[in-house]
Backbone as CSV, one residue per row, in Angstrom:
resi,resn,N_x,N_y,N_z,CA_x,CA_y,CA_z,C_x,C_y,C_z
1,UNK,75.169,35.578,-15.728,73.863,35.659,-15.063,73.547,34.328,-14.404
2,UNK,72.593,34.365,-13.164,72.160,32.910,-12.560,70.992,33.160,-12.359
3,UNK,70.148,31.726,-12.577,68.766,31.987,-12.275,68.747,30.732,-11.526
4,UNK,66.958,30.725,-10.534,67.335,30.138,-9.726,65.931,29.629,-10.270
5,UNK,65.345,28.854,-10.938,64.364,27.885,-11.366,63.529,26.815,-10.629
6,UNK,62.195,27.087,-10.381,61.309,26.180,-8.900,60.206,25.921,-9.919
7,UNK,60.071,24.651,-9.161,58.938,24.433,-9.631,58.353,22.969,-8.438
8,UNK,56.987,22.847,-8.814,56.795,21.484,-7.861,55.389,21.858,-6.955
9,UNK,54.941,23.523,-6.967,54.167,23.669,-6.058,52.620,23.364,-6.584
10,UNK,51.553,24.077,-5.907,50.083,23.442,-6.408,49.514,23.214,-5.506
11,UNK,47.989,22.534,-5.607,47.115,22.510,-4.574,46.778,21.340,-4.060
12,UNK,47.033,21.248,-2.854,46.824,19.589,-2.458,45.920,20.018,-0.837
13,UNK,45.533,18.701,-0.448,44.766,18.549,0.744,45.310,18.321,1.753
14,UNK,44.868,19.249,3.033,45.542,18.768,4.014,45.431,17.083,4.041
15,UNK,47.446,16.771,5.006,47.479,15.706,4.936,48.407,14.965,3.914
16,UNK,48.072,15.648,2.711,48.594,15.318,1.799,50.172,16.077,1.833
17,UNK,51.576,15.595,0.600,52.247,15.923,0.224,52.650,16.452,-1.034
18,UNK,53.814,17.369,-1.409,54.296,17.351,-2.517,56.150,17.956,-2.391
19,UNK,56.650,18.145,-3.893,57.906,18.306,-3.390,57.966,19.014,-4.466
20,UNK,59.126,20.252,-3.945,59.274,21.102,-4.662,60.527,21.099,-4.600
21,UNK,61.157,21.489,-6.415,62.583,21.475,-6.771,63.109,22.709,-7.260
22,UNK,64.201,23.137,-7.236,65.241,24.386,-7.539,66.453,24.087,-8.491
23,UNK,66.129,24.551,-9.780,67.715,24.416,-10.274,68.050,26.046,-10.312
24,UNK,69.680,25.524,-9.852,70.534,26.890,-10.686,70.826,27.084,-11.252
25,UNK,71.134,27.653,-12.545,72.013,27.596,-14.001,72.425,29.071,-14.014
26,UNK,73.105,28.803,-15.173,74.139,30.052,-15.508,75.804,30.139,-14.875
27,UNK,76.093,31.391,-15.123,77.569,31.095,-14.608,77.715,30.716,-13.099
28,UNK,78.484,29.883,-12.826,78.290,29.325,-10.825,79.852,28.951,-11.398
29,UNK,80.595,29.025,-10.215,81.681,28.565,-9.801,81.179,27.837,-8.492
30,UNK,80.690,28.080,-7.621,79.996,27.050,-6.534,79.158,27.840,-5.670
31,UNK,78.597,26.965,-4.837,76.519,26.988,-4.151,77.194,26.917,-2.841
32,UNK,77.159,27.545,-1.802,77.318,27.584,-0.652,75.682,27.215,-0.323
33,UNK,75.160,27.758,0.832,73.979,27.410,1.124,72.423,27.667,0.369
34,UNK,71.853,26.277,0.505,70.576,26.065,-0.390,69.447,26.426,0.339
35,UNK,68.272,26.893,0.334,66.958,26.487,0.854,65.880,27.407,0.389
36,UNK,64.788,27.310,1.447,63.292,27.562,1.113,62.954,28.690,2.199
37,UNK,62.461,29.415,1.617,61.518,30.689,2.083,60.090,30.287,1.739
38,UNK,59.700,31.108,2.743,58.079,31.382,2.382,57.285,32.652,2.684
39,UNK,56.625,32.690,2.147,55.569,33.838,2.683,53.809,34.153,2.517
40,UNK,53.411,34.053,3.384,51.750,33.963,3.269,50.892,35.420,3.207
41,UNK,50.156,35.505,2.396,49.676,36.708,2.683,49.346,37.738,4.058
42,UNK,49.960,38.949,3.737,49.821,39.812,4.939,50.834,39.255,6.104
43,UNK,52.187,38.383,5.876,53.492,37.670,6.566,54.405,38.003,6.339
44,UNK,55.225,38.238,6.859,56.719,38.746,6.280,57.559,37.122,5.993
45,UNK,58.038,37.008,5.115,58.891,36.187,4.596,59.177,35.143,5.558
46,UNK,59.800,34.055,5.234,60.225,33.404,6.994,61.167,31.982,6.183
47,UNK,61.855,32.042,7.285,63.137,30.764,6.434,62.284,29.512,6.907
48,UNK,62.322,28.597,6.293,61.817,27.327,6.266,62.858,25.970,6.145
49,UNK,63.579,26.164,5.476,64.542,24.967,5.657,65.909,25.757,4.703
50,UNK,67.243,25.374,5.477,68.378,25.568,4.696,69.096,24.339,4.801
51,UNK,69.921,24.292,3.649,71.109,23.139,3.592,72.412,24.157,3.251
52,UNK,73.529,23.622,4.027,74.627,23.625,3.192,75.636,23.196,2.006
53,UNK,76.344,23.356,1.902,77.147,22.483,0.721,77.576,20.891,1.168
54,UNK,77.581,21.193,2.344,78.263,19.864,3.267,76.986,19.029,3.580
55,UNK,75.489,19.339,3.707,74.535,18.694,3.711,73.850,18.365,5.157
56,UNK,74.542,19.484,5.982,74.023,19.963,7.023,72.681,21.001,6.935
57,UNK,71.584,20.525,7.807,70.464,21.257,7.105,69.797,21.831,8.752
58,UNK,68.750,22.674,8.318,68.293,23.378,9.658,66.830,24.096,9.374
59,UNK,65.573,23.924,10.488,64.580,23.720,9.513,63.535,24.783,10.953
60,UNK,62.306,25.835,10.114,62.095,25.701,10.889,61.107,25.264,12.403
61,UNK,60.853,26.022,13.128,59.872,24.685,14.566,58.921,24.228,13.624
62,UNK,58.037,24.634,12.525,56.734,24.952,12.541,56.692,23.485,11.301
63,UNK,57.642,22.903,10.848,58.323,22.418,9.969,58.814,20.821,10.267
64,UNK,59.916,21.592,11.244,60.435,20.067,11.880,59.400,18.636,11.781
65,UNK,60.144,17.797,11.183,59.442,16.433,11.210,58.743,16.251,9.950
66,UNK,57.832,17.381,9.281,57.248,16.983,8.387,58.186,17.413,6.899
67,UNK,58.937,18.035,6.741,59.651,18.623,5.915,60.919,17.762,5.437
68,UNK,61.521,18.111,4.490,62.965,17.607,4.511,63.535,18.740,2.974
69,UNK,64.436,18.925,3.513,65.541,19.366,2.585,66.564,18.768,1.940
70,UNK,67.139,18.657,0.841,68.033,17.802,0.265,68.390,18.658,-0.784
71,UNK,69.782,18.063,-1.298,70.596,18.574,-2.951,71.369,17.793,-3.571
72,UNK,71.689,18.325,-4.609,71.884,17.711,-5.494,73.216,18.440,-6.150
73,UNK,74.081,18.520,-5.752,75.133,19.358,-6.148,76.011,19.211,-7.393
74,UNK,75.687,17.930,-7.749,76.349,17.737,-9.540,74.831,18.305,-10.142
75,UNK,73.638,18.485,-9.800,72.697,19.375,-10.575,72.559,20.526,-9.990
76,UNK,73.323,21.263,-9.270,72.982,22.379,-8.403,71.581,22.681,-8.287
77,UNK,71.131,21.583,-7.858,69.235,21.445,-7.870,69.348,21.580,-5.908
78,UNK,68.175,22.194,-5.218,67.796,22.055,-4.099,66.368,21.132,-3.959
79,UNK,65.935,20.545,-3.041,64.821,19.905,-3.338,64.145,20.270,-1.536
80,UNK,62.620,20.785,-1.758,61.869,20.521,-0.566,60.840,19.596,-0.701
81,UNK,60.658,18.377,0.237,59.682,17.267,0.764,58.743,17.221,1.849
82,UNK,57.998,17.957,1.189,56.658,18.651,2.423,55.980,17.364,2.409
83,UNK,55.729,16.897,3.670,54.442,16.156,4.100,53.545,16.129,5.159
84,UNK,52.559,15.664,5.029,51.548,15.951,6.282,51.332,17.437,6.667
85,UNK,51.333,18.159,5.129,50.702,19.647,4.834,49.069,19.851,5.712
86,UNK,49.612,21.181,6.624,48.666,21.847,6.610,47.921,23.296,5.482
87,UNK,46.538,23.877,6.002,46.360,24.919,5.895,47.264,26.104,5.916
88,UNK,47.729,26.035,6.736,48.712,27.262,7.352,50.087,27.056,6.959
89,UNK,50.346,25.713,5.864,51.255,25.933,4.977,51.156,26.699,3.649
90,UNK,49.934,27.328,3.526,49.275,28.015,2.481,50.793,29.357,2.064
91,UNK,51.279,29.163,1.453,52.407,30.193,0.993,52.587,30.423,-0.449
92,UNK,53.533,31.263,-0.817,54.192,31.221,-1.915,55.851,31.117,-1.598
93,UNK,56.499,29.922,-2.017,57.570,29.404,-1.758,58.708,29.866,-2.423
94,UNK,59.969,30.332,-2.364,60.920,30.889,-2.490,62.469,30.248,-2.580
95,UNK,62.952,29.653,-3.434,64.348,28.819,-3.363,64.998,30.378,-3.377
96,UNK,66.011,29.625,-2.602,67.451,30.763,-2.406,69.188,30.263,-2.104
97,UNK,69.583,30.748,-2.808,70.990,30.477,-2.925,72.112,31.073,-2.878
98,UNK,73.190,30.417,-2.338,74.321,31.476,-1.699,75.256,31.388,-2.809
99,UNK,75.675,32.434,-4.072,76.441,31.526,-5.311,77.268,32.280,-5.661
100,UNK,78.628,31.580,-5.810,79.994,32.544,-6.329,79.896,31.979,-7.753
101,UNK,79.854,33.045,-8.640,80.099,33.195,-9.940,81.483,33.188,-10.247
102,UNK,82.193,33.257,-9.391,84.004,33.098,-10.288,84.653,32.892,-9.006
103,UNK,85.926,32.541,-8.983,86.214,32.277,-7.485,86.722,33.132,-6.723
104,UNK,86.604,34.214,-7.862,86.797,35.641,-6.647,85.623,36.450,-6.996
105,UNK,85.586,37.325,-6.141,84.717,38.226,-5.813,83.384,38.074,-4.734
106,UNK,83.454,36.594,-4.391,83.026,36.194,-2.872,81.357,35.802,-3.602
107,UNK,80.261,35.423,-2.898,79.430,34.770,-3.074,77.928,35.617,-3.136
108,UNK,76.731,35.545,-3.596,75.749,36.334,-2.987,74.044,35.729,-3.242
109,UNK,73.388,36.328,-2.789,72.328,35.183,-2.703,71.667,35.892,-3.809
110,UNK,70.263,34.608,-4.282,69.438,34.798,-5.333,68.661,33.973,-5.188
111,UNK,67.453,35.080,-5.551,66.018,33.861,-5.487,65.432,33.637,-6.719
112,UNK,64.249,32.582,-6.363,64.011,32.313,-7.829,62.663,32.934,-7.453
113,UNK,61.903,32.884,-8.337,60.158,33.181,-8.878,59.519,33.272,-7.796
114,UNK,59.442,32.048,-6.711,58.470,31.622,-6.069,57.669,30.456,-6.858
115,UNK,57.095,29.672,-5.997,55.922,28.849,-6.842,54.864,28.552,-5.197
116,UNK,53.577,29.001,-5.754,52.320,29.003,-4.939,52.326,27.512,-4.452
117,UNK,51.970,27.088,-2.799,51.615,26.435,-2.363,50.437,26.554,-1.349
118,UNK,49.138,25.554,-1.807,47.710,25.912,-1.507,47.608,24.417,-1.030
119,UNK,47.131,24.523,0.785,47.163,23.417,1.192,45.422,23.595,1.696
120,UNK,44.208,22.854,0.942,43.282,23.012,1.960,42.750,22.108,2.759
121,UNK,41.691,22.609,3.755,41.497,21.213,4.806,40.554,20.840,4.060
């Protein structure tokens, strides 16, 4: 089994920052690509930042500049670095991961919980 473990979110003021972290545990043979989802009420889901294994990352418009993605691959931890939060970052946040459990049978994604992020002005 793999779980995908977040935590880091909460209520801060626009302007303000925080950072939210992802571990994976359980059986992993290896993490292809890391990142963050989101979704706001009455929104359909929406990718927000991915990394690869190689540490190539891709983020998105709404994002760029204030965000950062990073990992940690001897902790198979993902990490997001929100700053200069708006309102309309108001979500519930989503780690997701691309993970082969043995080195065959190929790779597949998994999310964790979510953890609420409440940005007000």
């Amino acid at each position: 089994q793999v779980q995908l473990v977040e935590s880091g979110g909460g209520l801060v003021q626009a302007g303000g920052s925080l950072r939210l972290s992802c571990a994976a545990s359980g059986t992993i043979f290896s993490i292809n690509d890391m990142g963050w989802y989101r979704q706001a009420p009455g929104k359909q889901r929406e990718l927000v930042a991915v990394i690869t294994s190689g540490g190539n990352t891709n983020y998105a418009d709404s994002v760029k500049g204030r965000y950062t993605v990073s990992r940690d691959n001897a902790k198979n931890t993902v990490y997001l670095q929100m700053n200069s939060l708006k309102p309309e970052d108001t979500a519930v946040y989503y780690c997701n991961a691309d993970i082969a459990r043995r080195w065959f049978g190929g790779a597949h994604a998994y999310w964790g919980q979510g953890t609420q992020v409440t940005v007000s002005s």
